[in-house]
C-alpha positions as CSV (number, residue, x, y, z in Angstrom):
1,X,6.6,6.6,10.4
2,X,2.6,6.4,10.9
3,X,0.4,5.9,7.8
4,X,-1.8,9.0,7.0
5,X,-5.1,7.8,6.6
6,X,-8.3,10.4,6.5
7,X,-10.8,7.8,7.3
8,X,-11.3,4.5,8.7
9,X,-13.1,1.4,7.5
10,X,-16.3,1.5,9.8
11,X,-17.8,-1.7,10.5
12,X,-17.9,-3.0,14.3
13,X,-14.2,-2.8,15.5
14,X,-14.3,1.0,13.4
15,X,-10.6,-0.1,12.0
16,X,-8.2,2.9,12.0
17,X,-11.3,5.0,12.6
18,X,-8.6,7.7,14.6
19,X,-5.7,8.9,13.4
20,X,-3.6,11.5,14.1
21,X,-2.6,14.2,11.3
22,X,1.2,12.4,10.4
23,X,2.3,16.1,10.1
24,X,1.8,18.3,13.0
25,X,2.6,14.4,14.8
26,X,5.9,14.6,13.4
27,X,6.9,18.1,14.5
28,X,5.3,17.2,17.9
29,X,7.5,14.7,18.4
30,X,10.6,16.6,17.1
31,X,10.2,18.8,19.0
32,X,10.6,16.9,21.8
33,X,13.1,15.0,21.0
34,X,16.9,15.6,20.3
35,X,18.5,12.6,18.0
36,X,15.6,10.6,16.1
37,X,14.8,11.2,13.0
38,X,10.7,11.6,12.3
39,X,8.7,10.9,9.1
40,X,5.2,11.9,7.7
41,X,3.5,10.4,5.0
42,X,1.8,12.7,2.9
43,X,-0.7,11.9,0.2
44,X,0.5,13.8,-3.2
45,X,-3.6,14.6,-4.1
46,X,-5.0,15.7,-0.9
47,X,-1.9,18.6,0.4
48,X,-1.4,21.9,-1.8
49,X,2.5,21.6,-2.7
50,X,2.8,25.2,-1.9
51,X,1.3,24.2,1.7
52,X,3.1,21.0,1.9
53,X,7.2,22.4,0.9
54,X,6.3,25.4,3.8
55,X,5.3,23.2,6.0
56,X,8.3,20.3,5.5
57,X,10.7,23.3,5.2
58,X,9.7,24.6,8.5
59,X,10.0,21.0,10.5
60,X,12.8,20.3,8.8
61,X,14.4,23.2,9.5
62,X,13.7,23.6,13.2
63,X,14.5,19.3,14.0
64,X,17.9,20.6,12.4
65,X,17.4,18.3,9.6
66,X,15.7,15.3,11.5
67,X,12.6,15.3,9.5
68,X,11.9,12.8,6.3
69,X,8.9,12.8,4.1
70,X,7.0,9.8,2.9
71,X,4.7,10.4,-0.1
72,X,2.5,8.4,-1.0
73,X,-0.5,8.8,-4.3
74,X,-3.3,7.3,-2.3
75,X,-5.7,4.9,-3.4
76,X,-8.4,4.8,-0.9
77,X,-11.9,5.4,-2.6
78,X,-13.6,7.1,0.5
79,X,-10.5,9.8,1.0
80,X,-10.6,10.8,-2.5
81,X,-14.1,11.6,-2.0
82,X,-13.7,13.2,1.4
83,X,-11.9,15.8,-0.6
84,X,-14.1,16.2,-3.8
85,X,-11.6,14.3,-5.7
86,X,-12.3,10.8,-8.7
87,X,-10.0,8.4,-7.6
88,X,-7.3,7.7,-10.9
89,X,-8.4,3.7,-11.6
90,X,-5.0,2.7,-12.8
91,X,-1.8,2.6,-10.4
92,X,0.0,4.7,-13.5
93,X,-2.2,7.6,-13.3
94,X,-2.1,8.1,-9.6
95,X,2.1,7.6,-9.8
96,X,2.1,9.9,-12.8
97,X,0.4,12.5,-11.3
98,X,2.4,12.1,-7.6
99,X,5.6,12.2,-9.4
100,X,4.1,15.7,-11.0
């Protein structure tokens, strides 16, 4: 299960500076394999949930059911910017709004 992460911390060693998209990784990967089971983390404010339940749907349904979701409400100051977004302060407001 990688970690979905939309930008890296910079500085001289450019710390998880690349990173693959955890979602087309995972159905990569199904689809190359036969009996493991694959997750993606998904970050609840940065993927429509109209794209996101298609897109899970889909994998899931061609890995014949070997595909598991990891969601997580993010937390990263620079990624909620990325995407135009105010990063909730409190740990309750992110939650809150991830469990919506």
């Amino acid at each position: 299960m990688p970690i979905a992460r939309w930008t890296g911390y910079g500085g001289a060693t450019d710390f998880q500076g690349d990173s693959l998209d955890t979602i087309t990784w995972a159905a990569g990967l199904l689809a190359h394999t036969q009996r493991i089971s694959v997750f993606a983390t998904a970050h609840a404010a940065f993927v429509h949930p109209l794209l996101a339940t298609t897109q899970f749907a889909t994998i899931d349904h061609l890995s014949g059911g070997r595909f598991g979701l990891n969601i997580v409400c993010g937390w990263n100051q620079p990624a909620y910017e990325m995407f135009g977004l105010t990063l909730p302060r409190d740990h309750a407001t992110r939650y809150r709004d991830g469990q919506e």
